[in-house]
C-alpha positions as CSV (number, residue, x, y, z in Angstrom):
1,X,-10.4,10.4,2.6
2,X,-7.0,9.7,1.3
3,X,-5.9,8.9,-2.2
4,X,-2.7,7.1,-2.6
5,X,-0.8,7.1,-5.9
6,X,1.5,4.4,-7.0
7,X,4.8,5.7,-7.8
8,X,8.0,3.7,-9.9
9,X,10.2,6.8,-10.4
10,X,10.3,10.6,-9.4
11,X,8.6,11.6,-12.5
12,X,5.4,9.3,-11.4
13,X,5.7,10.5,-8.3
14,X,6.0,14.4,-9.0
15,X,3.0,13.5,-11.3
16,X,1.0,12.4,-8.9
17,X,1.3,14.8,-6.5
18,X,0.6,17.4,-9.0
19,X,-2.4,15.6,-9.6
20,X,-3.6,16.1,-5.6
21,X,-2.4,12.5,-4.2
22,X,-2.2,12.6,-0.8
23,X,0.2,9.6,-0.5
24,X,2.8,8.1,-2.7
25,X,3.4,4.2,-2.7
26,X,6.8,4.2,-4.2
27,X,8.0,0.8,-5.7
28,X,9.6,-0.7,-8.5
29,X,8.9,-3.9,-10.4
30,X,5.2,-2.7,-11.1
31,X,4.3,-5.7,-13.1
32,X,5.5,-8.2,-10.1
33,X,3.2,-6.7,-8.0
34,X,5.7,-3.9,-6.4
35,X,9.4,-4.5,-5.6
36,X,11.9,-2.4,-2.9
37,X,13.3,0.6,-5.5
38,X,16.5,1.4,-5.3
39,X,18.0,4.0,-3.0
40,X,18.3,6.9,-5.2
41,X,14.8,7.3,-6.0
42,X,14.0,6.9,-2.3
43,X,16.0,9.7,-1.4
44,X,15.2,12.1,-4.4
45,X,11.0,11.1,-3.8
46,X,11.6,12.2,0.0
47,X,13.5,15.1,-0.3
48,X,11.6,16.4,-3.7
49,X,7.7,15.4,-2.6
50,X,5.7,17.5,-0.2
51,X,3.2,14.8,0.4
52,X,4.1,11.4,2.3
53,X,5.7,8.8,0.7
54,X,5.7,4.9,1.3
55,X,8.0,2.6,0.4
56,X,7.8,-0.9,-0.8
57,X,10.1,-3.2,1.6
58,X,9.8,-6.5,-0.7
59,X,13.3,-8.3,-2.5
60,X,11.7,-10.3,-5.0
61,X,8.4,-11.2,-6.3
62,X,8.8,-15.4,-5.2
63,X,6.5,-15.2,-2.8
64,X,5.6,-13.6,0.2
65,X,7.7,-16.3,2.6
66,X,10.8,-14.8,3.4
67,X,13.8,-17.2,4.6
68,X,16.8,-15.5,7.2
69,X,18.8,-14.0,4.4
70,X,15.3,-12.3,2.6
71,X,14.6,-10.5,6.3
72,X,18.2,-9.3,6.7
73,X,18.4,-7.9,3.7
74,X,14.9,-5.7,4.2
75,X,16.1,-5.2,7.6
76,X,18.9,-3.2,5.6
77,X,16.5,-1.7,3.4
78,X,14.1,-0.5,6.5
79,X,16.8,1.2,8.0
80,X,17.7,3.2,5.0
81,X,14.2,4.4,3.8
82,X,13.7,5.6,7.6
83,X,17.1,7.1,7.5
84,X,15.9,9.2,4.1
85,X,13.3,10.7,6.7
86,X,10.5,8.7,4.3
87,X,6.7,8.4,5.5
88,X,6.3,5.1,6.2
89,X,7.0,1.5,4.4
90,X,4.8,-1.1,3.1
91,X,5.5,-5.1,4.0
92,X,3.9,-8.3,4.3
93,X,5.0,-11.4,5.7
94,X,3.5,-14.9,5.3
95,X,4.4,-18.3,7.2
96,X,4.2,-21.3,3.9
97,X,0.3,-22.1,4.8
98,X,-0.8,-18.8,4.2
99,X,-0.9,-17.2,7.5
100,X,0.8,-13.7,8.7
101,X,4.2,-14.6,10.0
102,X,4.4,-12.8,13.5
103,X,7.9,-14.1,13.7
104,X,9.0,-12.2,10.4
105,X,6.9,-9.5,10.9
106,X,8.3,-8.7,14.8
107,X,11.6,-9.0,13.2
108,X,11.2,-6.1,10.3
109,X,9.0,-4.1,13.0
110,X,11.8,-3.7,15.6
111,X,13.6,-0.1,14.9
112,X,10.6,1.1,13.1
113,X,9.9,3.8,16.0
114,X,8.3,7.0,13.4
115,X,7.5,5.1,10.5
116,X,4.0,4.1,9.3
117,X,3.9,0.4,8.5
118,X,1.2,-0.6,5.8
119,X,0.8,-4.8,5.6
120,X,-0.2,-4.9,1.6
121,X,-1.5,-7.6,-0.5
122,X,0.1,-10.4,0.8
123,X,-3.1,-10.0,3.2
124,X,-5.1,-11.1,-0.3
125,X,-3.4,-14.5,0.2
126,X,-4.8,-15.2,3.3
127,X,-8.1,-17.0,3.6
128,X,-8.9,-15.8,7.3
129,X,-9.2,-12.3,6.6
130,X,-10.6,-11.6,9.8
131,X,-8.5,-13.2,11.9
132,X,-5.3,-11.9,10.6
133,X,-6.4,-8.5,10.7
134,X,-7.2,-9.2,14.4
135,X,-3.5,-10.1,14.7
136,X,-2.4,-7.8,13.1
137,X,-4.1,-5.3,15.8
138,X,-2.1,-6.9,17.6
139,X,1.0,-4.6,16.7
140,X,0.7,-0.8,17.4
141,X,3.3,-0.1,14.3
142,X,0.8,-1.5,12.1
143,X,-1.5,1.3,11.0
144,X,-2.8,0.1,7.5
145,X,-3.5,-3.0,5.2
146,X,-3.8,-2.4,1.8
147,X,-6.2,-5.2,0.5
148,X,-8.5,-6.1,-2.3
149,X,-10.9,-8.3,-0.2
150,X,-8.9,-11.2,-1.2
151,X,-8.0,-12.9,-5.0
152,X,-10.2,-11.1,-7.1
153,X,-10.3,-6.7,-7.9
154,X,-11.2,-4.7,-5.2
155,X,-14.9,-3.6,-6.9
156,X,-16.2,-7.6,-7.0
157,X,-14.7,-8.2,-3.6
158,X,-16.9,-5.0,-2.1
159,X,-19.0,-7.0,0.6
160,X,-15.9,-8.7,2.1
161,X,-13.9,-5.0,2.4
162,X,-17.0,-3.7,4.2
163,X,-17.0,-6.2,6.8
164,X,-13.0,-5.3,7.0
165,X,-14.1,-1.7,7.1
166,X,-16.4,-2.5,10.0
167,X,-14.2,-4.8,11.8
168,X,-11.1,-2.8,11.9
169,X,-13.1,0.3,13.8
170,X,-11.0,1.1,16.8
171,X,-8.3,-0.9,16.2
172,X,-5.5,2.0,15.3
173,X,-6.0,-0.1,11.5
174,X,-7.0,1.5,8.3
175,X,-8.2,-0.5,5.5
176,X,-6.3,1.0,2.5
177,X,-8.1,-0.4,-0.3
178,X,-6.4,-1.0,-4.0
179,X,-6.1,-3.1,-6.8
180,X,-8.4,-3.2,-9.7
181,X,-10.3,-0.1,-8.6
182,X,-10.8,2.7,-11.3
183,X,-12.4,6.8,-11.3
184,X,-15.7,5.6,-12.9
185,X,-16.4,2.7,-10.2
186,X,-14.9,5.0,-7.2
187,X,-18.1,6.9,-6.0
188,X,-19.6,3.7,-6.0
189,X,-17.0,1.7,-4.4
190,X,-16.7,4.1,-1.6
191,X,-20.5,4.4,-0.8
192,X,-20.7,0.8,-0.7
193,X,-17.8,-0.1,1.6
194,X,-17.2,2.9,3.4
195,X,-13.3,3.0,3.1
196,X,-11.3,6.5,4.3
197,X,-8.6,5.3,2.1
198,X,-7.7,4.1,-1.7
199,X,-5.1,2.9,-3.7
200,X,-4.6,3.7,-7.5
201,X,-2.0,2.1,-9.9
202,X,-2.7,1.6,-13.7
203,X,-6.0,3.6,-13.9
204,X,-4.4,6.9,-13.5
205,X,-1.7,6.1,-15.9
206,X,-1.7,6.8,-19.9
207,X,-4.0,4.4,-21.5
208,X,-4.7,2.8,-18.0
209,X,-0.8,1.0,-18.5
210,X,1.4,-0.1,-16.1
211,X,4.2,0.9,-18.0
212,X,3.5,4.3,-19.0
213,X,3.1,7.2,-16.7
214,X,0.9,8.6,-14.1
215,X,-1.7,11.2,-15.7
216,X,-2.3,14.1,-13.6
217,X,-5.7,14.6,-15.0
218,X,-6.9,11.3,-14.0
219,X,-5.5,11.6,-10.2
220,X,-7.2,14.7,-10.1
221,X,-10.4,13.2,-11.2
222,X,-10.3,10.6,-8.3
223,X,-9.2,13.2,-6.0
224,X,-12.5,15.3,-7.2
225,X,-14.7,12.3,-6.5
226,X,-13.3,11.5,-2.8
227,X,-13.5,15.4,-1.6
228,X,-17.6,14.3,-1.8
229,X,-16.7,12.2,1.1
230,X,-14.7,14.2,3.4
């Protein structure tokens, strides 16, 4: 079982990892859903953290359809967060009906040789779950998607992140679930979907607030309840 931390500065991030996250998701632009922070926090969150740490490869919060100029420009980005010797990077590309643009997504992937590569939400947009994680299989640089089940918090989507769960056995994909999940609902959660992995933003922050900082009392509390699963 893994617990990843979301992370918008090295404070968060030295927070969480006193707290026992296994994984930071570093980002900024919390309140847009997670944007690409800038390169200083990068390099101090690498060098500084003894746990992994993701970053978010995403320019702007438009949407998840990225013309030439977008894919360039997080071409850039990728090359820098792999050149700070980061973890892995988090992405997601969609064509304008809502399906996972391979074209984009072949694009971003080529140079990634060492790096994880987490597709996130932008999966939640996408009504075929099951078939875009099937194509998504189909690239070995893809080891994760971070997913609520679709629209709705993690907790009422449940059924559908089982079947995820289930389908994504032997596929070199983990489902990395997040959004909307909190320490009292976790135990539940897990038993009921059987994820290996979750993702953690505002619950574990002061007053459950996006804007205020990551509480090393509630991390450890989640970590406590996903050590009855390993």
């Amino acid at each position: 079982m893994k617990l990843e931390v979301i992370a918008t500065n090295l404070t968060d991030a030295m927070l969480a990892e006193q707290g026992g996250a296994d994984r930071i998701e570093l980002v900024t632009g919390m309140l847009e859903g997670g944007l690409t922070p800038g390169p200083g926090v990068i390099r101090e969150a690498v060098s500084r953290l003894n746990i992994p740490v993701h970053v978010m490869v995403r320019p702007h919060s438009q949407s998840f359809v990225y013309d030439k100029h977008d894919l360039c420009s997080m071409k850039e980005d990728i090359a820098y967060i792999q050149a700070c010797g980061a973890a892995g990077i988090v992405v997601g590309t969609l064509t304008g009906d809502g399906q996972v643009d391979t074209a984009a997504l072949e694009f971003l992937l080529q140079g990634t040789e060492g790096l994880n590569v987490t597709f996130h939400r932008a999966f939640d947009e996408i009504e075929d779950q099951l078939s875009a994680l099937e194509v998504l299989s189909g690239y070995p640089q893809v080891n994760r998607i971070l997913t609520s089940g679709g629209p709705l918090p993690a907790p009422k989507s449940a059924p559908q992140i089982k079947r995820l769960v289930e389908a994504s056995r032997g596929t070199g994909i983990t489902i990395l679930a997040g959004y909307g999940l909190s320490v009292p609902v976790l135990q539940e959660f897990i038993g009921e979907t059987g994820v290996q992995e979750v993702h953690f933003g505002s619950a574990l922050r002061k007053d459950g607030d996006n804007l205020k900082p990551v509480e090393p009392s509630r991390v450890q509390a989640a970590k406590e309840i996903i050590r009855a699963f390993e």
